[in-house]
Every structure is written in C-alpha cells, then in structure tokens.
MDAnalysis code that builds the backbone (N, CA, C; Angstrom):
import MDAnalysis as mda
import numpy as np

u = mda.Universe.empty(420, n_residues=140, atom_resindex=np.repeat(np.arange(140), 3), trajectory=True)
u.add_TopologyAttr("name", ["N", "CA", "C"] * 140)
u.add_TopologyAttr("resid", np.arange(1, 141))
u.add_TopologyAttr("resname", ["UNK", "UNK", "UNK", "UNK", "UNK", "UNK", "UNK", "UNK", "UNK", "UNK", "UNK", "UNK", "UNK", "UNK", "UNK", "UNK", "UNK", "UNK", "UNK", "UNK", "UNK", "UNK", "UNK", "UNK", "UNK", "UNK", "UNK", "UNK", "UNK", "UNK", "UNK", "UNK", "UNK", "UNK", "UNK", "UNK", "UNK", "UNK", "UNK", "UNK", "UNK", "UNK", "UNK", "UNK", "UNK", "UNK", "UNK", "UNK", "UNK", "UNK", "UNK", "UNK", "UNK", "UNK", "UNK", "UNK", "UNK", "UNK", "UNK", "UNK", "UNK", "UNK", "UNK", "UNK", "UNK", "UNK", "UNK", "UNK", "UNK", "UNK", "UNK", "UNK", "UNK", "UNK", "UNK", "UNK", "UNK", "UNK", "UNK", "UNK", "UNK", "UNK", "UNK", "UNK", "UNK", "UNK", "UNK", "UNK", "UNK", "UNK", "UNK", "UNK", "UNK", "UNK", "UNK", "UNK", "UNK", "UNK", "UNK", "UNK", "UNK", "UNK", "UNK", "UNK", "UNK", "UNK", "UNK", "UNK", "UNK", "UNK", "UNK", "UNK", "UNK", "UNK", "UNK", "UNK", "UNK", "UNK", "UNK", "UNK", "UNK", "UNK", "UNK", "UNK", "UNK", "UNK", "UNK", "UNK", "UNK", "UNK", "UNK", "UNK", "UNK", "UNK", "UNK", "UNK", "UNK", "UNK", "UNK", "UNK"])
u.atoms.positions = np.array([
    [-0.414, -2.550, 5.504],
    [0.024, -1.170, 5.641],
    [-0.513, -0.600, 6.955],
    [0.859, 0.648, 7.522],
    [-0.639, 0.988, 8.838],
    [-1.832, 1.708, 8.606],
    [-1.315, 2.477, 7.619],
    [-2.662, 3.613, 7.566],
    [-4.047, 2.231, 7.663],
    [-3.832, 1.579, 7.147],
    [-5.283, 0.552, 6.994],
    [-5.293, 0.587, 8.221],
    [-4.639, -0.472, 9.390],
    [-5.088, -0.493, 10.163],
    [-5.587, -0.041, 11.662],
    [-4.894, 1.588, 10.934],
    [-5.292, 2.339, 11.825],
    [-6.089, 3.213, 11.880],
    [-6.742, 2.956, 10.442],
    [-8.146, 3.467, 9.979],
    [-9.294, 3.219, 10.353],
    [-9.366, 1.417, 11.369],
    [-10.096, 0.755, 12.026],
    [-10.571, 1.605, 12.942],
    [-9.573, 2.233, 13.548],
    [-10.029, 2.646, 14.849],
    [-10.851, 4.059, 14.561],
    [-12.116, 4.321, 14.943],
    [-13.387, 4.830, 14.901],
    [-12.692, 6.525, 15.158],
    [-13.385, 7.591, 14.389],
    [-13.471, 8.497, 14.136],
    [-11.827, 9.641, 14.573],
    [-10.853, 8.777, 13.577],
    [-9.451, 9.568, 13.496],
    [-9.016, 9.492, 12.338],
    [-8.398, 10.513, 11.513],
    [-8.355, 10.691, 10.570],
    [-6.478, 10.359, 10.732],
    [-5.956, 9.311, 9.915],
    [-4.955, 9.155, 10.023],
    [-4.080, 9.272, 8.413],
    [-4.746, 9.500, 7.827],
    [-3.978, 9.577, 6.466],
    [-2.988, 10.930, 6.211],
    [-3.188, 11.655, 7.170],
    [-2.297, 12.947, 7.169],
    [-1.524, 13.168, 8.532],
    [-2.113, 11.941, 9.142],
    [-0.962, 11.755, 10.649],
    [0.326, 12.346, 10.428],
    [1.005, 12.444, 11.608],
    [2.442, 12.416, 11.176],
    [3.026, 11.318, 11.732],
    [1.780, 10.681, 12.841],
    [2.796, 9.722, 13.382],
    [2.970, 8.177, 12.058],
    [2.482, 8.486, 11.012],
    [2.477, 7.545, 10.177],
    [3.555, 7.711, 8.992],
    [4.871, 7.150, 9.740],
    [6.298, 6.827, 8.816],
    [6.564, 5.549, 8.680],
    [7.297, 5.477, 7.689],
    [8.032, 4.110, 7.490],
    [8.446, 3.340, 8.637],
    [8.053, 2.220, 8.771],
    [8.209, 1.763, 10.382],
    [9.571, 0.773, 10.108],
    [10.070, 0.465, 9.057],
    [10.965, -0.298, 8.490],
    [12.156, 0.402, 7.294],
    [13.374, -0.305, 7.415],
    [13.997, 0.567, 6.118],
    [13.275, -0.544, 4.699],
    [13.267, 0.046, 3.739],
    [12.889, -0.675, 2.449],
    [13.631, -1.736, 2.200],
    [13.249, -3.424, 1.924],
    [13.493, -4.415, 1.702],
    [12.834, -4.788, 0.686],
    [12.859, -6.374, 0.037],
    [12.401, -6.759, -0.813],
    [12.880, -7.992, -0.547],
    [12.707, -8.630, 0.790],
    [12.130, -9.720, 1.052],
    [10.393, -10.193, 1.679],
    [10.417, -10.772, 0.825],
    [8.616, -11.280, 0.475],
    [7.999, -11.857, 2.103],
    [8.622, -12.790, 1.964],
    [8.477, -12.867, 3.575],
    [8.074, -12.390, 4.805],
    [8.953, -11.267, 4.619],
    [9.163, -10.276, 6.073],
    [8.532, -9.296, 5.527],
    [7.662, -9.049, 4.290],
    [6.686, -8.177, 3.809],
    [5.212, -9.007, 4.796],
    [5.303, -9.772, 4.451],
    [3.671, -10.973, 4.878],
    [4.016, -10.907, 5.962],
    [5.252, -10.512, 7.034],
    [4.839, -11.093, 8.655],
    [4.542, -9.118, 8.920],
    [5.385, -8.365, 8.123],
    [4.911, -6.958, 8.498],
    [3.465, -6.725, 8.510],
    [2.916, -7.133, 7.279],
    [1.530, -7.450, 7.419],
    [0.409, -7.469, 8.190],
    [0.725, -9.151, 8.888],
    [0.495, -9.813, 9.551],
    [0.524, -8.571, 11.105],
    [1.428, -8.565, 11.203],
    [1.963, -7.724, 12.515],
    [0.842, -6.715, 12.142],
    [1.014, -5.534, 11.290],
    [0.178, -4.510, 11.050],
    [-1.526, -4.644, 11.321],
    [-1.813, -6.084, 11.050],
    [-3.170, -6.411, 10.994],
    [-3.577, -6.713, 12.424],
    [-2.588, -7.134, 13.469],
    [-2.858, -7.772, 14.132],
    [-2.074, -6.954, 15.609],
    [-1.606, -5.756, 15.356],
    [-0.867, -5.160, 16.351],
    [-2.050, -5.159, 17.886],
    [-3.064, -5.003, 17.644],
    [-4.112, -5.045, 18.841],
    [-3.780, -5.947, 19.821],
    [-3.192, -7.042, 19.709],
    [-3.213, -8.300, 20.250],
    [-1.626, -8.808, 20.568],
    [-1.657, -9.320, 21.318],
    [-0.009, -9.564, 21.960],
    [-0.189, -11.130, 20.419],
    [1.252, -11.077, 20.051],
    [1.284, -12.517, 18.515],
    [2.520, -13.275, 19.149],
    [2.689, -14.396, 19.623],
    [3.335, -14.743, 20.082],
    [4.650, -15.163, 18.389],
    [5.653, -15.085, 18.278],
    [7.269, -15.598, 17.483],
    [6.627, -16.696, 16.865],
    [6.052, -17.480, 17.903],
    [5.777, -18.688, 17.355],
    [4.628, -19.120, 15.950],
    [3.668, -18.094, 16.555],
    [2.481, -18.101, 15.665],
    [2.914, -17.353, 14.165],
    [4.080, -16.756, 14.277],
    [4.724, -15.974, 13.184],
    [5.444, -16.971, 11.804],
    [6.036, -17.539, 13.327],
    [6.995, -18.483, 12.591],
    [6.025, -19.928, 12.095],
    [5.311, -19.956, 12.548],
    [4.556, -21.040, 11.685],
    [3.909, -20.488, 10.108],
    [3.144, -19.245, 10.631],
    [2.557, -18.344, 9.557],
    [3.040, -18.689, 7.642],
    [4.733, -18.275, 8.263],
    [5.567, -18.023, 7.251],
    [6.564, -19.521, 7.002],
    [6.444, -20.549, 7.728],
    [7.111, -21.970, 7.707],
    [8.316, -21.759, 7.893],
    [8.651, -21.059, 8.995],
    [10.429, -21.115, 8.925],
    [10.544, -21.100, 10.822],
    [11.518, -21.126, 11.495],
    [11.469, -21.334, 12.544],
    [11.809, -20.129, 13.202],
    [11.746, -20.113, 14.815],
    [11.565, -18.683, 15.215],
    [12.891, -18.212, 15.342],
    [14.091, -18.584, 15.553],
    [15.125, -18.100, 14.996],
    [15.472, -17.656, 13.700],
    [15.231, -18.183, 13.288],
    [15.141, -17.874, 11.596],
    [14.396, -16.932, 11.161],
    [13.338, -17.081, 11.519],
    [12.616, -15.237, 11.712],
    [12.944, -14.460, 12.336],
    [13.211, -14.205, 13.351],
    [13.774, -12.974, 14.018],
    [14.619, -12.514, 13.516],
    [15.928, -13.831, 12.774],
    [16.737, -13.004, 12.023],
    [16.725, -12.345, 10.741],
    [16.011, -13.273, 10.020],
    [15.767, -11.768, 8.901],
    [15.097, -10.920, 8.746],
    [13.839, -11.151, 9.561],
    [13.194, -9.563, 10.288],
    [13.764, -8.785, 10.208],
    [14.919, -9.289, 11.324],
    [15.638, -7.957, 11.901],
    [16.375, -7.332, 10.631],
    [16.815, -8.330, 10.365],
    [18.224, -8.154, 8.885],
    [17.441, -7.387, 7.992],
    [16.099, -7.126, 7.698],
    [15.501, -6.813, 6.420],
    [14.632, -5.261, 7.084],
    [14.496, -5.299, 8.294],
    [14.085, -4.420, 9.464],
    [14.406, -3.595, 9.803],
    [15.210, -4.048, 10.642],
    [16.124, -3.221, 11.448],
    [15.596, -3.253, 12.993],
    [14.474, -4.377, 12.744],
    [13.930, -4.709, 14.537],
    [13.548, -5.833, 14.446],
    [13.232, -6.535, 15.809],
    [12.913, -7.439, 16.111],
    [11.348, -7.363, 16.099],
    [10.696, -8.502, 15.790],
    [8.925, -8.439, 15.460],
    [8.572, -7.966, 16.827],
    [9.079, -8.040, 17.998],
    [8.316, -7.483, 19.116],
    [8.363, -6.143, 18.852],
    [9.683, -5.755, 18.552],
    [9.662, -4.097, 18.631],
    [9.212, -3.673, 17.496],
    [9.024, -4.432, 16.236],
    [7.984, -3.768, 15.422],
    [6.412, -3.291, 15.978],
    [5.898, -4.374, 16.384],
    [4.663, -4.224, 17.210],
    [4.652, -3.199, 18.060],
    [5.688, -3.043, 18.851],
    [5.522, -1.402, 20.017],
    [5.553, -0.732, 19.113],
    [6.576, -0.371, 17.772],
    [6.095, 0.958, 16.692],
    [5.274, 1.090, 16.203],
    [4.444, -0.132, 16.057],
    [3.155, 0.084, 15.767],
    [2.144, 1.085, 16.514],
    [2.023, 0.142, 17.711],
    [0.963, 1.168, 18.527],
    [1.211, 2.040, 18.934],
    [2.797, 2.580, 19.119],
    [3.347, 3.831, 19.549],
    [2.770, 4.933, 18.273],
    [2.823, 4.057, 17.079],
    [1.893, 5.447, 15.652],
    [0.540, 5.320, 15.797],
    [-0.006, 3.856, 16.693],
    [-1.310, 4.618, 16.634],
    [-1.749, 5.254, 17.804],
    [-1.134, 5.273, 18.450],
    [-1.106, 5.948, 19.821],
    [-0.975, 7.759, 19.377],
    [0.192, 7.750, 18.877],
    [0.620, 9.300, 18.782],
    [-0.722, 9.596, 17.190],
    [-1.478, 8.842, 16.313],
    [-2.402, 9.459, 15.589],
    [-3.794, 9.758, 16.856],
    [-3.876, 8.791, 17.530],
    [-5.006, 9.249, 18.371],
    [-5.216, 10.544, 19.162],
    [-3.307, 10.601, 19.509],
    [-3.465, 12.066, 20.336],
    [-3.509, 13.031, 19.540],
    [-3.074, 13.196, 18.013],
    [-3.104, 14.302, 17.404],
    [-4.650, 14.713, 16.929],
    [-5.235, 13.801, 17.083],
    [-6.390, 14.042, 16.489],
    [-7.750, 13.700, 17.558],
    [-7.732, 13.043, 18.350],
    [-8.725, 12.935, 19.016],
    [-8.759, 13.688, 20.833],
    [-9.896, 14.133, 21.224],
    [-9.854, 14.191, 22.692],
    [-9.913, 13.453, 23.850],
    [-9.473, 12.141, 23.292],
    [-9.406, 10.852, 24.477],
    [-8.083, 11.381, 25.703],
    [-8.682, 10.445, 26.524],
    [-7.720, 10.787, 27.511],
    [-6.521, 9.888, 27.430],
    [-4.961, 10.445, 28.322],
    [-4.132, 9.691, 27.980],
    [-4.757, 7.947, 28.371],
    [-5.397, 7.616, 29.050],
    [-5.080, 6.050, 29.405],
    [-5.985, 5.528, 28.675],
    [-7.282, 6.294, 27.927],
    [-8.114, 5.644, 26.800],
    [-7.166, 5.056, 25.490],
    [-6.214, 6.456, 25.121],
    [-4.859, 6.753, 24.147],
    [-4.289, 4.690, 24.221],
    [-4.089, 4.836, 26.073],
    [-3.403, 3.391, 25.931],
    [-3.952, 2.096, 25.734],
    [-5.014, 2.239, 26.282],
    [-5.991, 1.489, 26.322],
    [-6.011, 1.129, 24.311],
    [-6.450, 1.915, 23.746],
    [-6.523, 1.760, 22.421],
    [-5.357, 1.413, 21.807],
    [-4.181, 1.467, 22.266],
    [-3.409, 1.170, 21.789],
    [-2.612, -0.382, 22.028],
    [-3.793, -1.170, 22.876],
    [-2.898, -2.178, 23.537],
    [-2.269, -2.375, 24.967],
    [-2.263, -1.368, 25.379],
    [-0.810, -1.324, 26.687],
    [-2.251, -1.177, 27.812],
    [-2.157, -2.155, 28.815],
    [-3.007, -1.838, 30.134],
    [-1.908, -1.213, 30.894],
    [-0.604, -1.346, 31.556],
    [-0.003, -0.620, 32.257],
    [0.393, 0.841, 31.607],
    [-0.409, 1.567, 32.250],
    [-0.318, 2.690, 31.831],
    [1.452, 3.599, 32.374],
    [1.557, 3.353, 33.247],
    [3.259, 3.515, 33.217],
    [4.298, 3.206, 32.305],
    [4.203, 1.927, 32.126],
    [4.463, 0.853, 30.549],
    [4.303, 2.013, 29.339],
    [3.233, 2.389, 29.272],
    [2.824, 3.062, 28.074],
    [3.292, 4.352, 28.221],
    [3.499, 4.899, 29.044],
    [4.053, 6.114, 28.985],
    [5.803, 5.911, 28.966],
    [6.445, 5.175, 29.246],
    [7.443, 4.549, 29.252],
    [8.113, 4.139, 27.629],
    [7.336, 3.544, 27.331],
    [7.772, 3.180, 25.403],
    [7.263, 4.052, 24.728],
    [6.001, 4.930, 24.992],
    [5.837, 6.399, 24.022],
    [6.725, 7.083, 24.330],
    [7.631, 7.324, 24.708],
    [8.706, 8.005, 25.587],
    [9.626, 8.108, 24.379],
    [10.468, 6.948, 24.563],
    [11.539, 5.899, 24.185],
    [11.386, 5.949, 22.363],
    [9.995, 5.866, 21.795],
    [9.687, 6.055, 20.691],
    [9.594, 7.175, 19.697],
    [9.071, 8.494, 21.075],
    [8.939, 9.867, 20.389],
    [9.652, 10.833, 21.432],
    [10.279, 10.546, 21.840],
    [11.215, 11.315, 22.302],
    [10.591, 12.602, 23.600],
    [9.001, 12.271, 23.452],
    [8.453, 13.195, 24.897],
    [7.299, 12.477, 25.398],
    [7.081, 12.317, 26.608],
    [5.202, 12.065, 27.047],
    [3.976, 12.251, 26.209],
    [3.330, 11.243, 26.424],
    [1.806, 11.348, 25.390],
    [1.313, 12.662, 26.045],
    [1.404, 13.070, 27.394],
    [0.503, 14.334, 27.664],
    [1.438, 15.443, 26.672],
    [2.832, 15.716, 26.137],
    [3.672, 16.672, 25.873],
    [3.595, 16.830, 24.390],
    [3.153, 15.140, 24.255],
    [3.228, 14.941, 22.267],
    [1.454, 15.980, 22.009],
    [0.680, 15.336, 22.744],
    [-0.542, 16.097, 22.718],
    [-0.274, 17.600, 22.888],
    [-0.157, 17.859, 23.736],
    [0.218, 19.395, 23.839],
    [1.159, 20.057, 22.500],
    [1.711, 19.126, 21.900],
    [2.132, 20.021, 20.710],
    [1.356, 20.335, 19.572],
    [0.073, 19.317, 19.823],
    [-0.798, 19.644, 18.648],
    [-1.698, 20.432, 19.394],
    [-2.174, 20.800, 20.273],
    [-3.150, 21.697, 21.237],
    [-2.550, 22.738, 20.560],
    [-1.369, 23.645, 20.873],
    [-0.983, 24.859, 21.102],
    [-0.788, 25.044, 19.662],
    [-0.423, 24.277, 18.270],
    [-0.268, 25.051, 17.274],
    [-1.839, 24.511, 16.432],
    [-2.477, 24.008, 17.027],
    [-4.060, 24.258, 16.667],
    [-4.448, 22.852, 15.733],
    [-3.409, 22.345, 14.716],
    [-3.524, 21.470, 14.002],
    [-2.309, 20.532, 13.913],
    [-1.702, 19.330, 13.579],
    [-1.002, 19.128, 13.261],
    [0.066, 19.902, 12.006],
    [1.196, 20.170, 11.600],
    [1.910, 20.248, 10.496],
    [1.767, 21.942, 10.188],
    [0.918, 22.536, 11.157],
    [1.062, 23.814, 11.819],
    [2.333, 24.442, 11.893],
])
C-alpha cells in the first residue's frame, strides 16, 4: 500500500494526504497486486521490467501487459505516480525545499522532476506548495 511506504519517510504525516489516491483502477488480479506491491515497496530505487518479471515468473512482455490491462499503466509509470504522491505529501506537509522534495522522491534532475510533477498534478511543486501555504492546511 502507499500510505506504508510513505510513512517511511521521517516526520510527514501522510494518512490524511491528499496526494494519497488510488494509483490504479480496482482489479483482482493477484499478480499485478504482488508487483504493485513490490513497486510500492521499492519506488525509491529505479526496478528494472526484468527484476519484475522474474519476481512474478512470467516474462517482461507478459507483464507489462497485464499491468497495464489490470492498471491502466505501464510499471514505469506506476513508479513516477508513486513518487509524484510522495512528492506532493512532502510538500503539503513539510518545509523542505523543492529539490530536497526531489531528492526524496527519487528524481536527481531536478528539471525532470519538475517536469513529471507537472504532467501528474496539473501545476509546479513550488504552485502545488503554495496551495497549501495560503489556505493554512491541507482540505482547507
């Protein structure tokens, strides 16, 4: 689940995030439950298809496609939604700066990272922050 593993990360309270939604539509394949998992546990770290597809004994075509089919993304772009929610819980709640934000989230190119937080939430990590600045709390 993410809330777990984004509970790891030291003094943010993410259980009332907002950036913490369903990162998938609802399935009930077992499988692509254990690589979501997997992914969730392990979003810190670039996971190469391959290491996936061994994980689960099926080949990396064969995973990607029912990922996707059971998804609605491909395991890479699960992984950017990942850190894009823990990215956007860090800014709602903590005073890190944006490139600590990326830094914690995985992404060293900080252009990169401002680039797929973009694409994900529809404004800049400095703009997503600023919406929780000005109404004081989240859900404000």
């Amino acid at each position: 689940m993410v809330t777990a593993s984004l509970s790891r990360l030291p003094g943010h309270c993410f259980s009332t995030c907002h950036a913490i939604l369903p990162l998938s539509r609802p399935h009930s394949e077992g499988l692509v439950h254990r690589v979501e998992d997997y992914l969730t546990a392990n979003f810190h770290r670039d996971v190469p298809t391959d290491e996936i597809a061994a994980l689960v004994g099926m080949s990396r075509r064969n995973l990607v496609r029912r990922f996707k089919a059971a998804t609605g993304a491909r395991p890479g772009d699960y992984v950017q939604m990942l850190r894009v929610a823990a990215a956007r819980s860090i800014l709602e709640y903590a005073a890190s700066s944006i490139e600590r934000v990326g830094l914690t989230a995985d992404y060293k190119d900080m252009a990169y990272f401002r680039q797929v937080f973009k694409r994900h939430s529809g404004m800049t990590p400095a703009a997503y922050r600023d919406q929780f600045r000005r109404s004081g709390s989240p859900g404000d």
